[in-house]
N, C-alpha and C positions, 0 to 999 in steps of 0.2 A: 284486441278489445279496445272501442275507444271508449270514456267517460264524458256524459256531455251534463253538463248543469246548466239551470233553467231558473231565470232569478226571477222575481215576484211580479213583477210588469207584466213578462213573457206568462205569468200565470195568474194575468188579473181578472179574467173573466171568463164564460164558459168559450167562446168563441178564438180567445186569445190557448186555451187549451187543446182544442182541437186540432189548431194548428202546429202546435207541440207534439201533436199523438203522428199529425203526419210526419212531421220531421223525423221521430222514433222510428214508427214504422216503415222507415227507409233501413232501418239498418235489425242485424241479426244477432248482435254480438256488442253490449254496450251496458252500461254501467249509468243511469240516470238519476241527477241528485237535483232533487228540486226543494225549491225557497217557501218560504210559506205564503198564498197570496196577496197581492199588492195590497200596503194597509195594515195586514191582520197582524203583523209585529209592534206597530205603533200603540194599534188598542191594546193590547196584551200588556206594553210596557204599562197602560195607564192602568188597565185594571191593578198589574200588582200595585203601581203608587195609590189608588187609594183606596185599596185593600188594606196596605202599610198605614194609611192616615184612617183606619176605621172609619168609614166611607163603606161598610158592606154594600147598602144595596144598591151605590154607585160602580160598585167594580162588578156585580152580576149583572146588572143594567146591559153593560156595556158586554158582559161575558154572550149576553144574551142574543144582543145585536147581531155580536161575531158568529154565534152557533145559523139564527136566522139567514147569513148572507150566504155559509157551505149550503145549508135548504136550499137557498134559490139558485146556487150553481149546481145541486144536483138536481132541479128540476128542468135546470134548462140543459142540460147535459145528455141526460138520458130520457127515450122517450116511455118505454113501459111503466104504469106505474106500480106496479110489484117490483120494479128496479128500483126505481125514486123513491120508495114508501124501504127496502133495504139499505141503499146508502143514509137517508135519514137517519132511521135508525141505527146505525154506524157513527154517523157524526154525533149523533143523541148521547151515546154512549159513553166516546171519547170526552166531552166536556163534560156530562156529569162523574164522570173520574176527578177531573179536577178540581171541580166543584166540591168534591168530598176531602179532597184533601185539602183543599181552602179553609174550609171549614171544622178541620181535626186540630184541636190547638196542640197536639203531640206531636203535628206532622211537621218535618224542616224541609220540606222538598218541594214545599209549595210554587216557591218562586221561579225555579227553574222550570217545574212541571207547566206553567203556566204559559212564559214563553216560548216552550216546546210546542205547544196546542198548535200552532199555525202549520209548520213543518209537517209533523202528523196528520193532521185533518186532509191538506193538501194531497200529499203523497198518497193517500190511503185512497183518496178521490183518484187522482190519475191514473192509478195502478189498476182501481177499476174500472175506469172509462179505458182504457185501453184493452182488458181485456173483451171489456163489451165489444169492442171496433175488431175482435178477432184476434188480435196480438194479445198473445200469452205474454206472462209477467209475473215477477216474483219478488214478492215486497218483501227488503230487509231491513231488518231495524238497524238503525245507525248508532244505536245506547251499548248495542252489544260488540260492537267494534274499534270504537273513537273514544279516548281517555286522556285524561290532560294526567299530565306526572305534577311535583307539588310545585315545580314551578309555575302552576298553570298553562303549558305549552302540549300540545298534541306529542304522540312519543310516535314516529314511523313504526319503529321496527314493534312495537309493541303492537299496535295497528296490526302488520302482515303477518302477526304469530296469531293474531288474534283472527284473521282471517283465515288460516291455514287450521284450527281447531274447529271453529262455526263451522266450514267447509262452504262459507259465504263465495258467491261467484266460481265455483268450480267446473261447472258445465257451461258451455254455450248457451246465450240464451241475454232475454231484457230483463233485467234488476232495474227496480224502483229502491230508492232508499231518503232519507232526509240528509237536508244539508243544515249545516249553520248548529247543531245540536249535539251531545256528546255526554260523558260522566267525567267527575271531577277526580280526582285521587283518593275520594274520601267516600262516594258510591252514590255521589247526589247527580241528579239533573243539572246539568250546566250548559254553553255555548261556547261556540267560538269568538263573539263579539259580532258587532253589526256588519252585516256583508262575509259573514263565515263562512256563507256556502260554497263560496269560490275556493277557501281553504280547504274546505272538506273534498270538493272534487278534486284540488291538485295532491293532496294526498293519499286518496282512493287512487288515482291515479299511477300514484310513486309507486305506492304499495303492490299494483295488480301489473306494471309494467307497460299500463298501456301503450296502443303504438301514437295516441294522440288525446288533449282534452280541450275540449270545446266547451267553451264557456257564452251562453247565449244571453242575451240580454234586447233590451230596443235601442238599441245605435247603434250605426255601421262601425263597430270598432272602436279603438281607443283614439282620439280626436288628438289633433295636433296643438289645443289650447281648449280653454274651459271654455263651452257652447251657451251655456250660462251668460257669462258676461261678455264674451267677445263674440261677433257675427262672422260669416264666413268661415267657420274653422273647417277642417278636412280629419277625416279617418287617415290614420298610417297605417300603410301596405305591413312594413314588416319591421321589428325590433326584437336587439337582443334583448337574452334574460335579464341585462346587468340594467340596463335603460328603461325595462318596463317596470323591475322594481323599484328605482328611482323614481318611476311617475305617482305607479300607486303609494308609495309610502312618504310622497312630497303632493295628495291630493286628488289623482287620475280617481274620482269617483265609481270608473266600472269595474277597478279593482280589489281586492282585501288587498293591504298591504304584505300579512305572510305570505300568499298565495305562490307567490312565484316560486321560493324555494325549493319546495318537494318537486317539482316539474324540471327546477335547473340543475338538481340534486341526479336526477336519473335521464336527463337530456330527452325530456319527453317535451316536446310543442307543445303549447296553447294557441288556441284558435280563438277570435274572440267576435261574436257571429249575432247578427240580429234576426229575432224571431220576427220581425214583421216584413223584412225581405231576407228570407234565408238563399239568396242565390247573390247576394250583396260580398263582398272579397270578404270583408272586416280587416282583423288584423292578426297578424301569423309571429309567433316570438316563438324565437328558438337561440341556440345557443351561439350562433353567428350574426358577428355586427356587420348592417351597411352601411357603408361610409355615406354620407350626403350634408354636411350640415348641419343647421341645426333642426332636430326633429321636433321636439313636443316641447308645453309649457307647461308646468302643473302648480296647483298653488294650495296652502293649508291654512286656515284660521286658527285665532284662538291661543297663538301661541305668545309664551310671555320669555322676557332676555332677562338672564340673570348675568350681572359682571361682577366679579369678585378679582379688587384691586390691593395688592400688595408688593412690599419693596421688600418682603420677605422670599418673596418667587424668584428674583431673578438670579441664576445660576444658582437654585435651591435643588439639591437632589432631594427626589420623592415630595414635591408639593402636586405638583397634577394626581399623582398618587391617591394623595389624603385629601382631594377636595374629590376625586370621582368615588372617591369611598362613601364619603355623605350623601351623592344620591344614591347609592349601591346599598344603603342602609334605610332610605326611603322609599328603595323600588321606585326610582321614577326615571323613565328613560330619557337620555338628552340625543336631540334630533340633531343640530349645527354647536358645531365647536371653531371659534376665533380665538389666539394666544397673543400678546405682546410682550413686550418684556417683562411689565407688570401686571399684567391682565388678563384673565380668561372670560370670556362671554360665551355662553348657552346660551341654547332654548328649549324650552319644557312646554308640552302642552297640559301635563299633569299638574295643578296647581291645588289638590285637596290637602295637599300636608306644607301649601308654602312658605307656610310662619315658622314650623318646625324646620323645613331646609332653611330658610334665611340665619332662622340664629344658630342652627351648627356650623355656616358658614362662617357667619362672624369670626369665629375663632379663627378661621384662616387671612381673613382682610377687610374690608369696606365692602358691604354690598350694596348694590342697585339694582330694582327689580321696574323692568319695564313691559308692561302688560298692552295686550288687545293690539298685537301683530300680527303681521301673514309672513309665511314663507314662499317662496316664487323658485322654483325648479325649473331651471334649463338642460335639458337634454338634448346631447347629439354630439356632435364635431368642436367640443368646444375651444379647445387650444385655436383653431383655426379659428373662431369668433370670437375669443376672446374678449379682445379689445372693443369688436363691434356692442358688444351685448353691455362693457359697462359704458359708454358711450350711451346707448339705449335708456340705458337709467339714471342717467346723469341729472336732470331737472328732479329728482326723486330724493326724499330723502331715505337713505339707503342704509339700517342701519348694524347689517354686519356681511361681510360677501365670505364665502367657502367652495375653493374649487377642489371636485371629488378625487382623491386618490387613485382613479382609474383616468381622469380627464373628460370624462364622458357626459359630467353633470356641475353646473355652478350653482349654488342657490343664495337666494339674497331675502334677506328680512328688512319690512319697510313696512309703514306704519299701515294699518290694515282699511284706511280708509283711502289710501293711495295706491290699493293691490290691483285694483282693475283698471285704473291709469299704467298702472306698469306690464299687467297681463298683456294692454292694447298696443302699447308700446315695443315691446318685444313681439309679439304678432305682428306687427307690419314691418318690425325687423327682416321675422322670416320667409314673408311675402316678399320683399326686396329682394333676399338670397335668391330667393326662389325665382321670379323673373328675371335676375342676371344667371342664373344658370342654364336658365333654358336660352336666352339671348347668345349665352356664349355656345352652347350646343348647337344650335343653328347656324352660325357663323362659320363652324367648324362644318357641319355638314354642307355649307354653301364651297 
């Protein structure tokens, strides 16, 4: 069985779906999780803000807008109109569900139910356009299967028991389901966070054993630098697990950061494929590294250094201890860790409780909290670049470096308005490599 998910681009329009329906109906045996269309997550976040700021008939307003634009994708979708006059009413139905529970001041579900709408609407639409196209299709809901435990975290095995009772996917055959959507520990509406659905498919994934998942989106692959701000970047052929979750969870936009786990977890491939040339390589990660270099760049914003200095630390048993305890009592995860004799520096992208973490720190040393940084992630070969890469950053003010415990990734925090000076800088790093390897290849071949 393979699992292919389908992110909001790949489902922005009727035209952009059809060509998703062809892609399906290439195969017999597949698991399809699709994102809600381009857009309709964004309005969704604003209707619940001001729904929250009592702003009723600005959050229907808008509630409204979104119900009109499924209308005019199923008008131009389908051409009968005893079709189009039943998918409306389909979609009709679904948003005034929510609409009612918007409106129940007994109800607690509202917020979740809300930005579920996209996911649902979506899905409910492909499932039946594809059946229209002749390919039969079996829509499952994804509320009855995906459940966060109290740490808020998806549970696998809870997942494949849960699929083994449903009797979800047991025959041959195309499953539509949502991504990005799930229940809480507590029986509410909840998510996986923005770009979830990629989670949801590599977990669907883990869970049914597939023999591959594809994750489609519109770009040939995961880019060897941000396209954003650098020109000329390129798609990578192939990377391992360990290097592509270092891209996504140090910025690689085509990925969720959890994603990779459940996939490297059961050594299942992702494939990472564009809908608008789907005969395009993309890019292939699997659980073997190729040597070459250095491969990719990724970069994060938004992130703040906290350094906590004491003369209490140095040769202190159990101070690292009791300073990662205070954020382990804040729930706030730290991305890069730097030690000296007297010092430790983080970084945090979570700064809602950072008055409360500075003064429990206090108790441990001097803090300084240094905000509106970027992080810069290099992956690949880097013991062999080492030296090249800080050399590259050198004119930069550079203000913490950490090389990965595997070797495979450096990453460097610098002031965030010097990040794509330093993105462009290490990109023509690896264009250098890259034309002395092919120079020395040829030589070799001469």
């Amino acid at each position: 069985m393979l699992v292919l998910k389908f992110g909001g681009t790949s489902l922005g329009s009727a035209e952009r779906i059809k060509n998703v329906a062809e892609i399906v109906n290439a195969h017999d045996n597949c698991v399809v999780v699709c994102s809600a269309m381009a857009g309709v997550t964004n309005a969704l976040e604003q209707v619940n803000k001001l729904w929250e700021q009592d702003d009723h008939s600005g959050a229907l307003d808008i509630l409204g807008r979104i119900q009109y634009r499924f209308d005019v994708l199923c008008q131009e979708l389908f051409y009968e109109q005893d079709i189009i006059t039943a998918n409306c009413r389909e979609v009709k139905e679904m948003f005034a569900a929510v609409r009612e529970l918007l409106q129940d001041p007994f109800s607690g579900y509202a917020t979740g139910n809300v930005l579920s709408l996209g996911e649902w609407v979506t899905s409910r639409i492909i499932n039946n356009y594809l059946c229209y196209t002749g390919k039969v299709s079996t829509y499952v809901n994804a509320l009855e299967l995906i459940r966060l435990n109290e740490q808020d975290e998806p549970d696998p095995f809870d997942l494949a028991r849960r699929i083994k009772e449903t009797g979800s996917f047991n025959e041959p055959g195309i499953y539509i389901t949502q991504g990005y959507i799930c229940m809480d520990s507590q029986g509410r509406v909840s998510n996986l966070k923005r770009g979830g659905s990629d989670y949801t498919a590599t977990l669907l994934g883990a869970a049914l054993h597939a023999s591959l998942i594809e994750i489609w989106t519109d770009i040939d692959g995961l880019h060897n630098n941000d396209p954003r701000y650098v020109e000329d970047t390129m798609p990578i052929r192939e990377l391992s697990f360990a290097e592509a979750a270092e891209l996504a969870y140090f910025g690689a936009k085509i990925l969720h950061p959890s994603c990779v786990w459940p996939a490297r977890e059961q050594n299942i491939p992702i494939q990472l494929k564009n809908t608008m040339d789907p005969d395009a390589r993309g890019t292939h990660i699997q659980s073997r590294q190729i040597s070459g270099g250095i491969k990719a760049i990724a970069a994060k914003d938004n992130i703040t250094v906290l350094r906590i200095t004491s003369g209490r630390m140095f040769n202190a048993y159990g101070f690292l201890h009791k300073l990662f305890q205070v954020f382990d009592e804040f729930k706030i995860p730290v991305d890069v860790v730097t030690t000296s004799e007297v010092s430790v520096s983080v970084t945090i992208e979570d700064t809602t409780a950072l008055a409360g973490l500075v003064l429990q720190l206090q108790s441990l040393g001097r803090v300084s909290v240094e905000t509106n940084r970027s992080i810069v992630c290099v992956v690949g070969n880097i013991q062999e670049h080492l030296a090249e890469v800080i050399q590259a950053v050198k004119p930069f003010s550079v203000d913490m470096v950490s090389l990965g415990a595997s070797s495979n990734n450096i990453t460097l925090v610098v002031p965030h308005g010097q990040k794509v000076e330093v993105l462009q800088a290490l990109h023509n790093l690896v264009n250098n490599n890259n034309v002395n390897r092919q120079e020395s290849w040829i030589q070799l071949q001469a």
